[in-house]
C-alpha positions, 0 to 999 in steps of 0.5 A, a space after each residue: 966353913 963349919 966342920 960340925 954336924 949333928 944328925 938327929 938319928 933318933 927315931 923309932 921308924 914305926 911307918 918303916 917297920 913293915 919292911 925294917 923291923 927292929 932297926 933305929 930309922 937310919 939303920 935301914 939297910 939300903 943295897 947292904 949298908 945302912 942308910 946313915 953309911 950314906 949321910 955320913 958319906 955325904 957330910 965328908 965331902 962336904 968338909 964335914 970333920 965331927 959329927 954329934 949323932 943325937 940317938 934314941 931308939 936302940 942307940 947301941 945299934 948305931 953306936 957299934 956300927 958306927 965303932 966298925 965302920 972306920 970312917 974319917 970323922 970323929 964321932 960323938 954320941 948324944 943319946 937320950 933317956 928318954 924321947 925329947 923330940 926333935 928340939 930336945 934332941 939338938 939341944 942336948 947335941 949341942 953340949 957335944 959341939 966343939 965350935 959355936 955354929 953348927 949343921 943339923 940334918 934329919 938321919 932319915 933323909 938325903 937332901 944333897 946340900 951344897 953346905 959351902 953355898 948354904 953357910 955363904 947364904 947364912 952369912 949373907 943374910 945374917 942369919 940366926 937359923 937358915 933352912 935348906 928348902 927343896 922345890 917339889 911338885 905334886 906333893 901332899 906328905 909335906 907341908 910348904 913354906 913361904 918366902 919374901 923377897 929377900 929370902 926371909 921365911 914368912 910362913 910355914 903352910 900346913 900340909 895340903 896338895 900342892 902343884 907346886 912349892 917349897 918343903 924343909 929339907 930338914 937341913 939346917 945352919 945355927 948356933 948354939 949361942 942362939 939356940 940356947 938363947 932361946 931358953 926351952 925347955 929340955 922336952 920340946 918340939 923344934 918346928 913347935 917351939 922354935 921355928 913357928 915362933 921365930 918366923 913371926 918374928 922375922 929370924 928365919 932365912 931359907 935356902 933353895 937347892 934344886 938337887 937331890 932329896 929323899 925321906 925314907 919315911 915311908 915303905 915307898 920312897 924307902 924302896 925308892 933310894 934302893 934304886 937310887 942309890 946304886 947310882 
């Protein structure tokens, strides 16, 4: 099982600052703690031991709460210059990772992974790059992705209303042989650069899982998790 995980914690929150101002997105207090308290929380249970927190927008605030908190987890930071969206941002976490494979999750949203299931699905499918998938219905924030029989990805679909599909959870497992097989450059966009491409040529792999999601984006589902997340 792998124990590494990065968290892409970088962003600036501008759809939250309405009600969180001043704050990195997952910082955002929910019932007294900040958001981040509960994902990491979550990556313990699930075995997790070392965690790069990829950070960008007011990196301090994170990085002195993080030193307070007195969690059991050895924590490293990857902070950036300048924004090198999302792809950028996991290829300079990567250079902190002790191990070869890793996890990478959103540090804006909650998705209850079972990361033991997950890695024994990647090994299965022998996966270069595996993406967590949440079936949702009635949905227009996100847009859908197609699998084949064998659980391959064969299309991502823009966002449109939909009865019912799969998101990206925005969870995933891979290497950092692959990732930096890849050759990118050091500013880019994952789902652009990476994930576009690749499930053309047959790479990717998804992972369904019926539990728990949440993306505190938006003023509405950040209000959401407050009640969600008494229980």
């Amino acid at each position: 099982m792998i124990r590494e995980c990065i968290v892409l914690a970088g962003g600036l929150g501008t759809r939250l600052r309405s009600v969180v101002a001043d704050k990195p997105k997952c910082m955002a207090p929910v019932n007294d703690k900040p958001f981040l308290y509960y994902l990491l929380q979550y990556l313990i249970k699930q075995g997790i031991t070392h965690v790069v927190l990829s950070l960008g927008y007011k990196s301090e605030q994170v990085i002195e709460w993080c030193e307070q908190a007195g969690l059991p987890l050895e924590l490293s930071y990857a902070i950036e210059a300048e924004p090198l969206g999302t792809g950028g941002a996991i290829l300079n976490a990567v250079s902190h990772l002790k191990e070869n494979e890793c996890f990478i999750v959103n540090g804006d949203t909650f998705f209850d992974v079972s990361l033991p299931a997950f890695y024994n699905f990647h090994k299965q499918a022998q996966s270069k790059l595996s993406l967590a998938l949440k079936p949702m219905q009635q949905f227009e924030r996100y847009g859908s992705v197609q699998l084949d029989q064998d659980a391959r990805i064969t299309a991502f679909l823009e966002k449109k209303y939909c009865d019912e599909g799969l998101i990206n959870g925005g969870v995933y497992l891979t290497s950092k042989q692959y990732l930096e097989s890849l050759q990118l450059p050091t500013q880019f966009s994952f789902e652009k650069e990476v994930l576009e491409p690749e499930v053309k040529n047959g790479q990717l792999y998804g992972f369904i899982s019926e539990t728990y999601f949440i993306d505190i984006g938006i003023p509405a589902d950040y209000e959401q998790v407050q009640t969600d997340f008494r229980s």
